[in-house]
TITI-47288 format. One record per atom (N, C-alpha, C, O): chain; atom name; x, y, z. Coordinates in steps of 0.02 Angstrom, whole numbers. Layout:
// TITI-47288
PT:A:CA:X:Y:Z
...
This chain:
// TITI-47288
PT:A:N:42:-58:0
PT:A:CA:0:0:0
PT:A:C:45:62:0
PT:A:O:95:68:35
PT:A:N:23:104:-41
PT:A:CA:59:165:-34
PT:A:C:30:242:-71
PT:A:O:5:242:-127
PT:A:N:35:289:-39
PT:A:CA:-2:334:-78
PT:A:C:25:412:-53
PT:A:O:29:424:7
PT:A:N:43:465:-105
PT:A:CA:61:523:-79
PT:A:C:17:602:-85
PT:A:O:-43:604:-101
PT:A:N:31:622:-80
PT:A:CA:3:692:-102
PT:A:C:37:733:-76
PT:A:O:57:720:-19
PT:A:N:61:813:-113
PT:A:CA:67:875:-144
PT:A:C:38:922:-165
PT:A:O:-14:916:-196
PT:A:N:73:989:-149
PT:A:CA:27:1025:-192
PT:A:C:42:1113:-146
PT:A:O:71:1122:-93
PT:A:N:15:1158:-187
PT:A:CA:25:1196:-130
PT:A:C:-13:1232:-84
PT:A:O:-67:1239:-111
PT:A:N:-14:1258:-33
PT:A:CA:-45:1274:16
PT:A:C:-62:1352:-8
PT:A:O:-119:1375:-14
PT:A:N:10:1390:-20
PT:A:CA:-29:1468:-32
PT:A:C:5:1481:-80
PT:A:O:66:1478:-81
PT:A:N:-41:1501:-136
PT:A:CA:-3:1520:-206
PT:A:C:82:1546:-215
PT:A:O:108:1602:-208
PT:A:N:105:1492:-230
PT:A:CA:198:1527:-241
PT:A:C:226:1504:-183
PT:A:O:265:1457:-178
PT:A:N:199:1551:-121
PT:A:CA:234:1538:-64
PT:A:C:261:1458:-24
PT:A:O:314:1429:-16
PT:A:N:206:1448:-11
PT:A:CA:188:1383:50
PT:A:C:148:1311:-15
PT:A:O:99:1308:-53
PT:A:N:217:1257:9
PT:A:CA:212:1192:-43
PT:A:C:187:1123:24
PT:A:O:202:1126:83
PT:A:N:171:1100:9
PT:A:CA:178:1029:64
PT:A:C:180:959:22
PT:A:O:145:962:-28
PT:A:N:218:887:32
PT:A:CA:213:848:23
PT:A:C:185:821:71
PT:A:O:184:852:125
PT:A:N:151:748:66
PT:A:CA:147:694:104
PT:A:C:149:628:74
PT:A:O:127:621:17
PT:A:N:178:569:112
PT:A:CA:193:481:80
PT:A:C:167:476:110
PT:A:O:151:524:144
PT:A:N:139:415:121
PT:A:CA:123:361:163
PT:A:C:125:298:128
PT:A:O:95:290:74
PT:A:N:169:241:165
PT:A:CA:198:179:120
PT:A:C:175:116:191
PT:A:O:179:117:252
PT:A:N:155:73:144
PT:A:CA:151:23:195
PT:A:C:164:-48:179
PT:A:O:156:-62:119
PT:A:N:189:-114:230
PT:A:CA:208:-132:195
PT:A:C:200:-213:249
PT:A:O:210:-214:310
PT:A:N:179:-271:210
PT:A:CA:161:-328:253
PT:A:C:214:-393:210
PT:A:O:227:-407:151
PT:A:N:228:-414:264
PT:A:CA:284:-482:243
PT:A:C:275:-549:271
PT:A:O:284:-555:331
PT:A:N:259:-599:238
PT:A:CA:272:-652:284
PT:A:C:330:-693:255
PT:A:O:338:-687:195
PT:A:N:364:-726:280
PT:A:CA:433:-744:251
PT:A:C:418:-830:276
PT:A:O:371:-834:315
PT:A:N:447:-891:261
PT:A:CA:462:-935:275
PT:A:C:515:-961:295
PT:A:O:565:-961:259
PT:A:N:515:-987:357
PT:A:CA:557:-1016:417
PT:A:C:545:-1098:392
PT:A:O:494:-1132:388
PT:A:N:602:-1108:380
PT:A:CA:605:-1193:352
PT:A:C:678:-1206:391
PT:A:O:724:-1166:401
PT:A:N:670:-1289:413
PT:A:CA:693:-1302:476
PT:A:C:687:-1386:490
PT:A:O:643:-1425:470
PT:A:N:726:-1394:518
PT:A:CA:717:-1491:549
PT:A:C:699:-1465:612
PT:A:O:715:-1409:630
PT:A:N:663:-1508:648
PT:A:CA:641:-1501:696
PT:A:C:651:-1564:736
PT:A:O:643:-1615:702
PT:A:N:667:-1574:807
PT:A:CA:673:-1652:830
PT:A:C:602:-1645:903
PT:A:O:600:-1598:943
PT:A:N:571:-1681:902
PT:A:CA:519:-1710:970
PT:A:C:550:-1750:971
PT:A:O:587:-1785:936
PT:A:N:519:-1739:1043
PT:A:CA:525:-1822:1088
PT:A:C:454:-1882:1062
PT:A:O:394:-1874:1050
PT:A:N:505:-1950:1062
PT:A:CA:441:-2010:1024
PT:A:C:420:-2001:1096
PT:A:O:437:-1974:1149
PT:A:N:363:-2049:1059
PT:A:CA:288:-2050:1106
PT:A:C:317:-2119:1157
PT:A:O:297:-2127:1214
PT:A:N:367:-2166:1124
PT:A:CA:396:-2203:1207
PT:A:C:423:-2173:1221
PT:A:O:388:-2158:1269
PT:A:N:480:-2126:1226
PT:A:CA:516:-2062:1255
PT:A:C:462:-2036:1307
PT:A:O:465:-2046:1368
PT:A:N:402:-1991:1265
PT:A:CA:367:-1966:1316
PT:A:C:341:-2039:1377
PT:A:O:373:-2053:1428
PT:A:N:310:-2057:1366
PT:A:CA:291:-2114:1387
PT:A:C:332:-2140:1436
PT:A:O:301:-2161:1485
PT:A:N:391:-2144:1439
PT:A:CA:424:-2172:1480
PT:A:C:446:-2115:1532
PT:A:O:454:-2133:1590
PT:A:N:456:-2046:1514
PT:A:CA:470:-2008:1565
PT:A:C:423:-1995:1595
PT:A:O:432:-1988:1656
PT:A:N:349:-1987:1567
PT:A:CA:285:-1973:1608
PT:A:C:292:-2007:1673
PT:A:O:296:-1983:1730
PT:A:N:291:-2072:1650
PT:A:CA:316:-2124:1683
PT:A:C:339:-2119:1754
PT:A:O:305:-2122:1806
PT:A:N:415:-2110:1744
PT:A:CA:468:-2090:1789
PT:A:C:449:-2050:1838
PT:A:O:450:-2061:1898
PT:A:N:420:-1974:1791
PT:A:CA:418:-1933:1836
PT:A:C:344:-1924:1885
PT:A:O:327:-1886:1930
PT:A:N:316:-1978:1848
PT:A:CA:249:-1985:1900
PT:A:C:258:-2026:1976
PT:A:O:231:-2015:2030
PT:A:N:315:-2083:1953
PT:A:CA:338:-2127:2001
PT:A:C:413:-2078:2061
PT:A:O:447:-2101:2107
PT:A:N:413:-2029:2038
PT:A:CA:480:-2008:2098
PT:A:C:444:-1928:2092
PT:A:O:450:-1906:2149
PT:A:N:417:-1884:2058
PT:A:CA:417:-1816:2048
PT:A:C:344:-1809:2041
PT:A:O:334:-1795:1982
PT:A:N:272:-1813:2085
PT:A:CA:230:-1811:2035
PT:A:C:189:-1742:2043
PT:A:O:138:-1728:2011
PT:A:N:213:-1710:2080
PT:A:CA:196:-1636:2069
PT:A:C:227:-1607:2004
PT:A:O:214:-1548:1993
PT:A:N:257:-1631:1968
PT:A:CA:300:-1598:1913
PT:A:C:265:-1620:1865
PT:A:O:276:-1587:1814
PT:A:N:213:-1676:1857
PT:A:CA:196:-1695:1813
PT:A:C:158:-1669:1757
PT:A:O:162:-1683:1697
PT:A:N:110:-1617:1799
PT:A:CA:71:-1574:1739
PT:A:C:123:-1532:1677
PT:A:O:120:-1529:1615
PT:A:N:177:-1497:1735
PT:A:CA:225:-1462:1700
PT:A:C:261:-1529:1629
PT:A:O:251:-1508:1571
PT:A:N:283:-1572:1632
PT:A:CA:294:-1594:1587
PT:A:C:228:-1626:1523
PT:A:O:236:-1650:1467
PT:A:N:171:-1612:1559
PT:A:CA:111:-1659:1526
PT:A:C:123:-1613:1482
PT:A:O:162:-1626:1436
PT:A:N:85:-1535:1488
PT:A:CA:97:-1491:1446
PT:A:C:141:-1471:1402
PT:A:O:114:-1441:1355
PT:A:N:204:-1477:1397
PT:A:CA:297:-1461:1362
PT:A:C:269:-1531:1322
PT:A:O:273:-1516:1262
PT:A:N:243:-1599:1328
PT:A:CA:254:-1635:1283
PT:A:C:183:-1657:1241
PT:A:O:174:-1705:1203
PT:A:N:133:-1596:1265
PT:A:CA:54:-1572:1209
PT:A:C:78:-1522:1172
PT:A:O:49:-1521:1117
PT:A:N:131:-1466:1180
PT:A:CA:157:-1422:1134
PT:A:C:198:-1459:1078
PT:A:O:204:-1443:1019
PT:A:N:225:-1511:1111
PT:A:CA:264:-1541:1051
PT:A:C:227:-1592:1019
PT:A:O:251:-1613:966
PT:A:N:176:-1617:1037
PT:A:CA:130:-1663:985
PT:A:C:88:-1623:934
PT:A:O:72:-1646:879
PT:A:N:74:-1572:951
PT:A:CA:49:-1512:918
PT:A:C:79:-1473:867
PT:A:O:52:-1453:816
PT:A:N:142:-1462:888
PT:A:CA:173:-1426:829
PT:A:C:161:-1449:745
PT:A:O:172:-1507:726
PT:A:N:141:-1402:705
PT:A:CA:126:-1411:654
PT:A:C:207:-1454:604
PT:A:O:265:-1437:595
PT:A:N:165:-1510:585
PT:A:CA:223:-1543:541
PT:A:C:220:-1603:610
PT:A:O:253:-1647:582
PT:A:N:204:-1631:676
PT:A:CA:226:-1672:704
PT:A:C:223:-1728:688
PT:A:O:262:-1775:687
PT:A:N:165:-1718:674
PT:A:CA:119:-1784:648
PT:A:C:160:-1839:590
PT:A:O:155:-1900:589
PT:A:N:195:-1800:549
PT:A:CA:249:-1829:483
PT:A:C:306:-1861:525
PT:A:O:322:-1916:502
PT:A:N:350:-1837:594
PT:A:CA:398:-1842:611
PT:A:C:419:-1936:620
PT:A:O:386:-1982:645
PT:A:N:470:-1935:594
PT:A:CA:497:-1997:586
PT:A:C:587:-2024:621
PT:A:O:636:-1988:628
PT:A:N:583:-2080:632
PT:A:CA:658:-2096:662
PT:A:C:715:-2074:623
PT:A:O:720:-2102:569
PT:A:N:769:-2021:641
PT:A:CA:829:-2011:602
PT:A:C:878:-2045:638
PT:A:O:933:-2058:614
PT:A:N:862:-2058:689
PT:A:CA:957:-2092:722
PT:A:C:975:-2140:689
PT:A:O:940:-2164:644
PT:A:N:1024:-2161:703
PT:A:CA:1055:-2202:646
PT:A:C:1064:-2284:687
PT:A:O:1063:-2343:668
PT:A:N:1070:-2260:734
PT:A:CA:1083:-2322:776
PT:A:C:980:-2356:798
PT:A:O:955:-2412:803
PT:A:N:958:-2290:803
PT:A:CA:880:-2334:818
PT:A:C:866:-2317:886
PT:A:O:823:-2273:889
PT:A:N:884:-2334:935
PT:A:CA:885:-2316:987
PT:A:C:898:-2258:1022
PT:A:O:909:-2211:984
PT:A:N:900:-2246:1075
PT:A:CA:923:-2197:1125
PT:A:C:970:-2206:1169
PT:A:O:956:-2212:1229
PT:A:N:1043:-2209:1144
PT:A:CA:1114:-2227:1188
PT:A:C:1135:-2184:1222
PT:A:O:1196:-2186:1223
PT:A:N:1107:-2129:1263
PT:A:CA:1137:-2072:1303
PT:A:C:1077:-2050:1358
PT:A:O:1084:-2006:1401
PT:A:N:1027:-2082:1349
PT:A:CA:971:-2086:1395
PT:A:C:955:-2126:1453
PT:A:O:899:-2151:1449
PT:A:N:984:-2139:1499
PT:A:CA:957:-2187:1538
PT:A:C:923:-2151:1598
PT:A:O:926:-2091:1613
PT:A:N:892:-2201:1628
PT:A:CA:835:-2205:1681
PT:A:C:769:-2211:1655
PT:A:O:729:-2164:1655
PT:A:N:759:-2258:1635
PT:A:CA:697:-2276:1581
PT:A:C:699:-2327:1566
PT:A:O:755:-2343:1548
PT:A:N:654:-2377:1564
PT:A:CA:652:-2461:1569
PT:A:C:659:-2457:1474
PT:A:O:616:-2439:1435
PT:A:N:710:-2473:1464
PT:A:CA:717:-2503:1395
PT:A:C:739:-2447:1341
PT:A:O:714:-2446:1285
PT:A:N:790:-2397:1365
PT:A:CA:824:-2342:1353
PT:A:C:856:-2378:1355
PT:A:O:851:-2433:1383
PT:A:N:926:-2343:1303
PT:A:CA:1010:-2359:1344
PT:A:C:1038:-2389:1302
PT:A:O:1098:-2386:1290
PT:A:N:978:-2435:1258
PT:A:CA:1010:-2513:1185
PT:A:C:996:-2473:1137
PT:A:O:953:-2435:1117
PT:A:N:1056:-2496:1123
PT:A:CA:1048:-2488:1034
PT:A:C:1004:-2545:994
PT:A:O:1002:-2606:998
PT:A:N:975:-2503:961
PT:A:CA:889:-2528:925
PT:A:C:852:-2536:965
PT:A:O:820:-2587:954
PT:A:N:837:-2508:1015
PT:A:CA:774:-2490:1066
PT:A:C:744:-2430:1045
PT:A:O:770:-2389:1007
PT:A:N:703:-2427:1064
PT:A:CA:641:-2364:1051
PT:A:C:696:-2303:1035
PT:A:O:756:-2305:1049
PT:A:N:665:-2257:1006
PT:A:CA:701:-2181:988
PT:A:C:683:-2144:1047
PT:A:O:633:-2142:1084
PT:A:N:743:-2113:1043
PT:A:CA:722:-2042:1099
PT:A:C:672:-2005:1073
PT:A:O:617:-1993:1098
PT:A:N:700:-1982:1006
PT:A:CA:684:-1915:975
PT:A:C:658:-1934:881
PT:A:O:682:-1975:841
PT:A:N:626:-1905:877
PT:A:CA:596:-1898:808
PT:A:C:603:-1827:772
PT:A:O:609:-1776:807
PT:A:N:603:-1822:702
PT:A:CA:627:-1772:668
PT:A:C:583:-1743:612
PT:A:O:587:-1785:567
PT:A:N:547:-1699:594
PT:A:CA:511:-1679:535
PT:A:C:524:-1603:524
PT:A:O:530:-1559:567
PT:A:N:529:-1592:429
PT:A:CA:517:-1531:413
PT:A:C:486:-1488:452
PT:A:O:444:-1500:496
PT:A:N:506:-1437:434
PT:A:CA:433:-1380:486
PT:A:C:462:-1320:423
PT:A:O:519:-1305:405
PT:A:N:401:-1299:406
PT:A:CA:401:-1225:368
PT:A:C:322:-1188:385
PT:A:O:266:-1198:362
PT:A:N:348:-1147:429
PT:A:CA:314:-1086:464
PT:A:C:337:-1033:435
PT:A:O:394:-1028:411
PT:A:N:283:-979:435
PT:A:CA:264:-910:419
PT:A:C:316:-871:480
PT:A:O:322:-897:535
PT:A:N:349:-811:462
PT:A:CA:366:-768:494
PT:A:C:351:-706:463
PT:A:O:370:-684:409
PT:A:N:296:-671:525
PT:A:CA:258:-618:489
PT:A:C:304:-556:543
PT:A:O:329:-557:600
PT:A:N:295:-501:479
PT:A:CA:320:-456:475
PT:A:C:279:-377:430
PT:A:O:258:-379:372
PT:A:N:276:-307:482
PT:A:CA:245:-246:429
PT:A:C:280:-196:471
PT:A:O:310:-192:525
PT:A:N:253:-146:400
PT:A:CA:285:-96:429
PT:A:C:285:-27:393
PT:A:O:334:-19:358
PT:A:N:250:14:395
PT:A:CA:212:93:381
PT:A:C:275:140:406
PT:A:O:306:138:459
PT:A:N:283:187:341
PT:A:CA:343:243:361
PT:A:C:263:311:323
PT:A:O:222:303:277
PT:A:N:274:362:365
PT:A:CA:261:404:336
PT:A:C:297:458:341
PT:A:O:333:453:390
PT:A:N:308:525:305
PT:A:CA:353:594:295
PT:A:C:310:631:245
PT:A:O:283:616:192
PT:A:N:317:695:292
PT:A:CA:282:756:270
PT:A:C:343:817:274
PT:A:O:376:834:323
PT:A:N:344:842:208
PT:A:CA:376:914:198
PT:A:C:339:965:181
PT:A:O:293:961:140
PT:A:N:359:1023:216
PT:A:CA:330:1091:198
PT:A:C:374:1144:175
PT:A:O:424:1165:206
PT:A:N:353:1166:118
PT:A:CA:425:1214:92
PT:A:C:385:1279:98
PT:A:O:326:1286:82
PT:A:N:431:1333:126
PT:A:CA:398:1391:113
PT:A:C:455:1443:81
PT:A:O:510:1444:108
PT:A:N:442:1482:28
PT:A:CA:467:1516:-5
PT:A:C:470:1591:38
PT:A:O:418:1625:41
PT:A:N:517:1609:64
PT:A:CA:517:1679:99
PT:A:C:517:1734:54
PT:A:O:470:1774:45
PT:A:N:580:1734:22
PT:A:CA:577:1802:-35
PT:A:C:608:1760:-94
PT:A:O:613:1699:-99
PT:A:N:629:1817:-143
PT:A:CA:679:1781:-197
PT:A:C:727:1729:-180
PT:A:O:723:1669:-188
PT:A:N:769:1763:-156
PT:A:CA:823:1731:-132
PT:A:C:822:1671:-66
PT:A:O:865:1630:-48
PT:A:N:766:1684:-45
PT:A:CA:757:1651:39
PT:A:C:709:1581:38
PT:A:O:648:1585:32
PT:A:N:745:1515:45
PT:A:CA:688:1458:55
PT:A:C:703:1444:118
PT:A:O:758:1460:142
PT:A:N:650:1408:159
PT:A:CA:651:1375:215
PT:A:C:603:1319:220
PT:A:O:549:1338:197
PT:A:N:601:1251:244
PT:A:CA:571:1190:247
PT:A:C:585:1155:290
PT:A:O:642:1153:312
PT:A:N:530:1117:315
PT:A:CA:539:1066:370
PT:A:C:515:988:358
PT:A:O:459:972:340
PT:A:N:557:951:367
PT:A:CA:529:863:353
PT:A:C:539:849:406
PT:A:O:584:864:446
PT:A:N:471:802:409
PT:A:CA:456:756:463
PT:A:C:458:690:459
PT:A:O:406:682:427
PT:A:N:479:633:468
PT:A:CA:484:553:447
PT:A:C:472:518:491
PT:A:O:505:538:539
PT:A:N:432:461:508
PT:A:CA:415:401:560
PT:A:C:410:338:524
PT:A:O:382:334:469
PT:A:N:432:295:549
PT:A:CA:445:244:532
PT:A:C:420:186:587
PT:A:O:446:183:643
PT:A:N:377:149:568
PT:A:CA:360:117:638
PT:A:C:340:31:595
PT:A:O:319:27:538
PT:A:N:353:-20:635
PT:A:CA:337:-82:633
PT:A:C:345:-126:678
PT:A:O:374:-114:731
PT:A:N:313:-193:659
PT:A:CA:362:-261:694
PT:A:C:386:-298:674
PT:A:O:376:-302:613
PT:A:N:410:-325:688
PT:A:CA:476:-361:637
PT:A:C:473:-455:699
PT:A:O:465:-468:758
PT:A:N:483:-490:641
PT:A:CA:496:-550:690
PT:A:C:569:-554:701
PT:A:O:610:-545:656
PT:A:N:588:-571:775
PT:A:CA:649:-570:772
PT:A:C:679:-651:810
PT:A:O:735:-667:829
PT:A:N:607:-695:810
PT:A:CA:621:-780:815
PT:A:C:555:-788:795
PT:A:O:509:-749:806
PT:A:N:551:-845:761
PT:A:CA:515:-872:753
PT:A:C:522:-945:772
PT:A:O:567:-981:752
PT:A:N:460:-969:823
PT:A:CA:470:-1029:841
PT:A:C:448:-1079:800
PT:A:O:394:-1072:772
PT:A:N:489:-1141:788
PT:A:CA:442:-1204:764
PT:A:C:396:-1229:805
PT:A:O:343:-1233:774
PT:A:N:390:-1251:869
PT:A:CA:332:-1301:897
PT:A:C:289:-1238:917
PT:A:O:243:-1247:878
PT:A:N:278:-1197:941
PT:A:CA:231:-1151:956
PT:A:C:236:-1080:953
PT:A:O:278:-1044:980
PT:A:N:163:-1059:899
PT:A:CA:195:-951:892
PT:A:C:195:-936:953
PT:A:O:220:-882:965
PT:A:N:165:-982:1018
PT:A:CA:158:-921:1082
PT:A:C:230:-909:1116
PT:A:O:239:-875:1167
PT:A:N:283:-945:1074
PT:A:CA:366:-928:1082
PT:A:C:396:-876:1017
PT:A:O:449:-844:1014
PT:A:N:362:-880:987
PT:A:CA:392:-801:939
PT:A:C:393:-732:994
PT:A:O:362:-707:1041
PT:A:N:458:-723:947
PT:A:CA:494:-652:989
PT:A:C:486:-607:927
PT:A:O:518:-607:874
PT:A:N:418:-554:952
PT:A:CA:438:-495:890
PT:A:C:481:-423:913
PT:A:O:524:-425:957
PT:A:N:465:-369:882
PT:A:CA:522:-304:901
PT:A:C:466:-241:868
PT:A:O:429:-236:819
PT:A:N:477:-220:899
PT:A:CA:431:-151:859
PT:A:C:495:-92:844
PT:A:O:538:-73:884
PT:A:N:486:-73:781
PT:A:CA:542:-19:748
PT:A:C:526:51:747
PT:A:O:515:80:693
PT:A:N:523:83:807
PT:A:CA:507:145:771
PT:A:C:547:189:766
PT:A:O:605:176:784
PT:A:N:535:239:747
PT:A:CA:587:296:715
PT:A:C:557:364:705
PT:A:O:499:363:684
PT:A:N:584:422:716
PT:A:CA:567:468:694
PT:A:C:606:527:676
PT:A:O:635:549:725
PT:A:N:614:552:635
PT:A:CA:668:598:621
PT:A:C:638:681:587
PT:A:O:605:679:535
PT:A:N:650:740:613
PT:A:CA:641:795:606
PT:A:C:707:845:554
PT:A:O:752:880:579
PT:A:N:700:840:516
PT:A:CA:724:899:479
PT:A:C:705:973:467
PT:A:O:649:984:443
PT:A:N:762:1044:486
PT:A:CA:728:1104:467
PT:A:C:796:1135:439
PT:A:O:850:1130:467
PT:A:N:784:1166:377
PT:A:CA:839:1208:364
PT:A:C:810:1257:330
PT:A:O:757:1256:297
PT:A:N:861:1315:344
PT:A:CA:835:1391:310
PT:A:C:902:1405:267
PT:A:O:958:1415:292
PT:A:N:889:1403:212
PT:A:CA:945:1422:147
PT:A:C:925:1501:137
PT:A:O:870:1527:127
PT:A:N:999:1533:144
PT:A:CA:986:1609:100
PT:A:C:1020:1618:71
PT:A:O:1076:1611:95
PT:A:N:1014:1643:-11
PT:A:CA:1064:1660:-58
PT:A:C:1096:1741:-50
PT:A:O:1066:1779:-89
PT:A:N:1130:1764:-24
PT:A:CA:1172:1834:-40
PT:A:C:1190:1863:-73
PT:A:O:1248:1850:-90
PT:A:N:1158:1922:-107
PT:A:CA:1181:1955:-179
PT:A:C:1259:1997:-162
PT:A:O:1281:2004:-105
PT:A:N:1296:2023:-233
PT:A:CA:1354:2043:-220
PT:A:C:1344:2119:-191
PT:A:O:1304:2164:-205
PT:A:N:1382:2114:-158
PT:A:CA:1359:2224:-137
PT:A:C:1397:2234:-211
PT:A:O:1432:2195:-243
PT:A:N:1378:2289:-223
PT:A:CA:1393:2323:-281
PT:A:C:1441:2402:-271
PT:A:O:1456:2436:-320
């Protein structure tokens, strides 16, 4: 979107511009992503129901964000070995070709992004020789500055604003004679 106008205010003398520009982005965030498998979850639920079980909601939830994340549903075994060899405390962790820790799928998410500048000048003509004008400029948006894969309620945005004031008075000096 964008649109300006000009023109002048008092015949000869007094001119004004105005912009206004605007501007919307969404960009794509493409990415591997790893969850925890569902024996992974499963087995820590587990655990931590049997030694920790006040903690349990806190993990119920961390592992509904990750069944959720868009793309989970595709996620498939990448280890190479099959198993989970750096995990133990978990009945049937620990072997190689035992259950996976972790599972892996594409993820391509939107990272949205806008952002509106506007600037207004006013020129005023003093005499022959004499101009003077003032610009005004703002610049304002948000900008993503993370974008999460398993959940937007972890995107980190930034708001940009800006504003900048210009005034100058030019005078031309004839020669004394």
């Amino acid at each position: 979107m964008a649109t300006s106008l000009g023109g002048p205010i008092k015949r000869i003398k007094t001119f004004f511009f105005v912009d206004l520009e605007g501007l919307r982005l969404a960009i794509p965030v493409i990415s591997k992503v790893k969850v925890p498998s569902p024996p992974f979850e499963q087995a820590t639920l587990a655990n931590i129901a049997a030694t920790k079980s006040s903690q349990l909601p806190f993990y119920q939830t961390v592992f509904q964000l990750y069944n959720n994340a868009p793309g989970a549903k595709a996620a498939t075994n990448v280890l190479n070995n099959g198993g989970c060899t750096d995990f133990t405390g978990t009945m049937g962790f620990g072997m190689p070709g035992g259950p996976p820790c972790a599972l892996q799928f594409n993820s391509a998410v939107n990272s949205r992004f806008n952002e509106w500048l506007v600037t207004v000048r006013v020129d005023q003509n003093i005499g022959n020789y004499d101009r003077a004008f003032i610009h005004f400029r703002t610049d304002h948006g948000l900008q993503a500055t993370w974008t999460d894969q398993i959940n937007a309620l972890f995107n980190v945005t930034s708001r940009s604003p800006s504003m900048k004031v210009n005034s100058m008075r030019r005078t031309r000096l004839t020669a004394a004679r």
